[in-house]
C-alpha positions as CSV (number, residue, x, y, z in Angstrom):
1,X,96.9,113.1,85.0
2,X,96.5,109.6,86.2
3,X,96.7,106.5,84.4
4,X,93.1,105.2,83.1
5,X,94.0,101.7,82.0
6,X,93.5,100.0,85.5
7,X,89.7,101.2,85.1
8,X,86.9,99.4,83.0
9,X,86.2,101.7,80.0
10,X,82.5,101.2,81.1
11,X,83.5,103.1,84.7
12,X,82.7,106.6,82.5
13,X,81.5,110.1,84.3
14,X,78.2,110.6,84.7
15,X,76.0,113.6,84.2
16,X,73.7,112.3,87.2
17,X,74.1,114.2,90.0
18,X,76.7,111.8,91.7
19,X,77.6,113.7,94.7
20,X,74.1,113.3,96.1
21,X,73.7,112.4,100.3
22,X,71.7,109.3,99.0
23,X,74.5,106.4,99.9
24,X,72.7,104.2,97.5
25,X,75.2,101.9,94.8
26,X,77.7,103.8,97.0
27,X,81.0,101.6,98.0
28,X,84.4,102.1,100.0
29,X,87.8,101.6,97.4
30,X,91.1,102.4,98.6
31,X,93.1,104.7,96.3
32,X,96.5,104.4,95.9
33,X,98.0,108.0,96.1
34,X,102.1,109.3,95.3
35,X,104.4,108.7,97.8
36,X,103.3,111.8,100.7
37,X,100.5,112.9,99.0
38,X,97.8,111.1,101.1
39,X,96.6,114.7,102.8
40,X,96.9,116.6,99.7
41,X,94.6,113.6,98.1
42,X,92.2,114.0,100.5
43,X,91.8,117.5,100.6
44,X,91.0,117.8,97.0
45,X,88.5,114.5,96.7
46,X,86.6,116.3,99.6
47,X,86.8,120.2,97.7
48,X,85.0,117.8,94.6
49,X,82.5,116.6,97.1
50,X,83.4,113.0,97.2
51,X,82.9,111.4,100.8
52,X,86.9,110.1,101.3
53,X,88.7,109.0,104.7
54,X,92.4,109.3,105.3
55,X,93.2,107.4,108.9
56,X,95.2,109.7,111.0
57,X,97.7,108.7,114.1
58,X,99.4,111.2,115.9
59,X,103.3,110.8,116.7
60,X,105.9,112.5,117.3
61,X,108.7,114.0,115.0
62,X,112.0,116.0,115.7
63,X,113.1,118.5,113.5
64,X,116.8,120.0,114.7
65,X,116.5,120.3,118.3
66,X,113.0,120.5,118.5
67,X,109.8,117.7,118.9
68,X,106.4,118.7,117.6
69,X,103.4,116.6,117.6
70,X,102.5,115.9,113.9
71,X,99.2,113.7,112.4
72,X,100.2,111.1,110.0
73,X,98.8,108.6,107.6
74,X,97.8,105.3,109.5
75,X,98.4,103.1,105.9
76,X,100.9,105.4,103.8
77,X,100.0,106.1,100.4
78,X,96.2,105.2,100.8
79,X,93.4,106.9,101.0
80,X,89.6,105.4,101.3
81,X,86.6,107.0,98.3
82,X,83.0,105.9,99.1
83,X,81.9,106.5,96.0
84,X,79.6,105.4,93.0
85,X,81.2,103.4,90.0
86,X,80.2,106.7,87.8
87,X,82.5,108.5,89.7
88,X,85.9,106.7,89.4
89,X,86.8,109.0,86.8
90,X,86.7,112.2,89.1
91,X,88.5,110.4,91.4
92,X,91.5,108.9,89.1
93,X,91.6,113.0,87.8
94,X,92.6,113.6,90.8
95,X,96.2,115.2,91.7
96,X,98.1,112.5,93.5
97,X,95.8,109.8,93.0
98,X,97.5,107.0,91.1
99,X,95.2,104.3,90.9
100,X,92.6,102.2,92.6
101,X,93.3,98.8,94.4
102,X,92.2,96.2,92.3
103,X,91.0,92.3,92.2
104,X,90.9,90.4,89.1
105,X,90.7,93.5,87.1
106,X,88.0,95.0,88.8
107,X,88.0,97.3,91.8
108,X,88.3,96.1,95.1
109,X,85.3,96.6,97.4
110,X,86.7,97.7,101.2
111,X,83.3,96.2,103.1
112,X,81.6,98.8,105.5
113,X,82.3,97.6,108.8
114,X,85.8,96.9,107.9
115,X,85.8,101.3,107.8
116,X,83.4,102.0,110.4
117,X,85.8,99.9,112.8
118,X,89.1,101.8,111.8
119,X,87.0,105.3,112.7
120,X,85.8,104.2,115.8
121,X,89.0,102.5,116.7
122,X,91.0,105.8,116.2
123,X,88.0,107.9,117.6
124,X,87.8,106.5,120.2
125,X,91.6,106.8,121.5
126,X,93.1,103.5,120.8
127,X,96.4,103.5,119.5
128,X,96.6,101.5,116.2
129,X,100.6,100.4,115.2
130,X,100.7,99.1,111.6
131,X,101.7,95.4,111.5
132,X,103.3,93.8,108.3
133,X,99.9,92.1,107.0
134,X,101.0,88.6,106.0
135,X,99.3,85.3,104.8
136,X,99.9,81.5,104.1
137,X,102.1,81.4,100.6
138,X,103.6,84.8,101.0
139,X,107.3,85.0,100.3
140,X,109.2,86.7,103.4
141,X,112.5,88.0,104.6
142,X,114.0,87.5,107.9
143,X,115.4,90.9,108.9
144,X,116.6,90.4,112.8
145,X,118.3,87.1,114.6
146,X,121.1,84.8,113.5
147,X,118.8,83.8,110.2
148,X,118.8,87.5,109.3
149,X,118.9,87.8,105.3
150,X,117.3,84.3,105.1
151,X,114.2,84.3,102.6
152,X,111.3,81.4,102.7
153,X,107.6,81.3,102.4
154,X,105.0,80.9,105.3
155,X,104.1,77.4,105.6
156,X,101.7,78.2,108.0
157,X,100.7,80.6,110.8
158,X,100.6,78.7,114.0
159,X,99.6,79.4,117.7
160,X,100.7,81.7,119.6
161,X,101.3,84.3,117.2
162,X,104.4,81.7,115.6
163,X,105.3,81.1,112.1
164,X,106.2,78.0,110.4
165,X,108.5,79.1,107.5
166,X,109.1,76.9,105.0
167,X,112.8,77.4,103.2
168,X,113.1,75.9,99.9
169,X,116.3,74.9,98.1
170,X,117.7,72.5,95.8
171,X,114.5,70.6,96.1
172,X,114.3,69.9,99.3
173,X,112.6,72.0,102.4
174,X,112.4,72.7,106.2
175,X,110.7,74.0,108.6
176,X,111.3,77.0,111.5
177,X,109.4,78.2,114.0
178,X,110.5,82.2,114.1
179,X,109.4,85.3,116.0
180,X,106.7,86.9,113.3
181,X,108.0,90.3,114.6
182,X,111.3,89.4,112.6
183,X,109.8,88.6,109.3
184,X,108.4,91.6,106.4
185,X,107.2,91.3,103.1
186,X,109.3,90.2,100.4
187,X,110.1,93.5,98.4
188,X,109.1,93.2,94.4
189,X,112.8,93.8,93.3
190,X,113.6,90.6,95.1
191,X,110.5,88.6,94.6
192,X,111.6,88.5,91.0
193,X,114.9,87.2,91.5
194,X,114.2,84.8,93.9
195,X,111.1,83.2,92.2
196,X,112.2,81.8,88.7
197,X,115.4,79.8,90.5
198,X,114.0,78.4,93.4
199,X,110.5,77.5,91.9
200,X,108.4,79.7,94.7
């Protein structure tokens, strides 16, 4: 059973008939689901009746001596619910699910034609290749080049497709311009040992 406490207690079930076609109050939230459970997720929201998208890319995978062509989650672990606020509950019930994306405590709307873009994107052919999605003030890691290991924030995000990482130590701090395909994310594990003693 998922865990209720990252839902308002007001988000209850509803004896309305919630899985009507009327699209009215109706809003896409990204759900995040166990680790490999984004198909199973989204098999069982649509067997309740709740409208759900799962973006699929098709690649190739080898298993012994042998290559099949497989589908795979676009964003792992996520899966998108248009759904009413009375139906959260059905949702969070779900096997897999683990919780919905939130923003200052409350769910986190995923606009329409940020979803209508993705399907017709992938519909129509293109091929989509995740990107690490980073911003201004985000702690990174350098993981390729002769600053590999080093960790800094993002100063700013420059032209052409540069990043200005600032590097803070001892109080002072300096700039480098670096290749943005070389920098990812700062993991949790080390976002909390690096934060407290160099004041990021």
């Amino acid at each position: 059973m998922s865990d209720r406490k990252n839902v308002d207690p007001k988000l209850i079930k509803s004896n309305s008939n919630s899985n009507s076609l009327d699209t009215k109050g109706k809003h896409w939230y990204a759900v995040y689901t166990r680790p490999r459970h984004e198909k199973k997720v989204n098999g069982l929201l649509q067997e309740q009746q709740i409208e759900s998208y799962l973006p699929l890319v098709s690649t190739k995978r080898q298993w012994g001596n042998r290559w099949a062509q497989v589908e795979e989650p676009l964003i792992r672990s996520y899966v998108f619910v248009h759904i009413r606020l009375n139906q959260t509950l059905y949702v969070l019930e779900t096997h897999g699910v683990v919780r919905f994306v939130m923003f200052a405590r409350e769910l986190a709307v995923v606009p329409d034609f940020q979803i209508e873009a993705l399907k017709k994107s992938l519909e129509s052919g293109f091929v989509l290749s995740p990107i690490n999605y980073m911003q201004v003030g985000q702690l990174v890691e350098v993981t390729e080049g002769p600053l590999k290991g080093v960790i800094g924030k993002i100063q700013q995000i420059g032209k052409n497709e540069r990043f200005v990482l600032t590097l803070d130590a001892v109080q002072a701090a300096y700039t480098i311009q670096i290749d943005p395909q070389w920098l990812r994310p700062l993991s949790p594990e080390k976002k909390k040992i690096f934060t407290l003693p160099l004041g990021f």
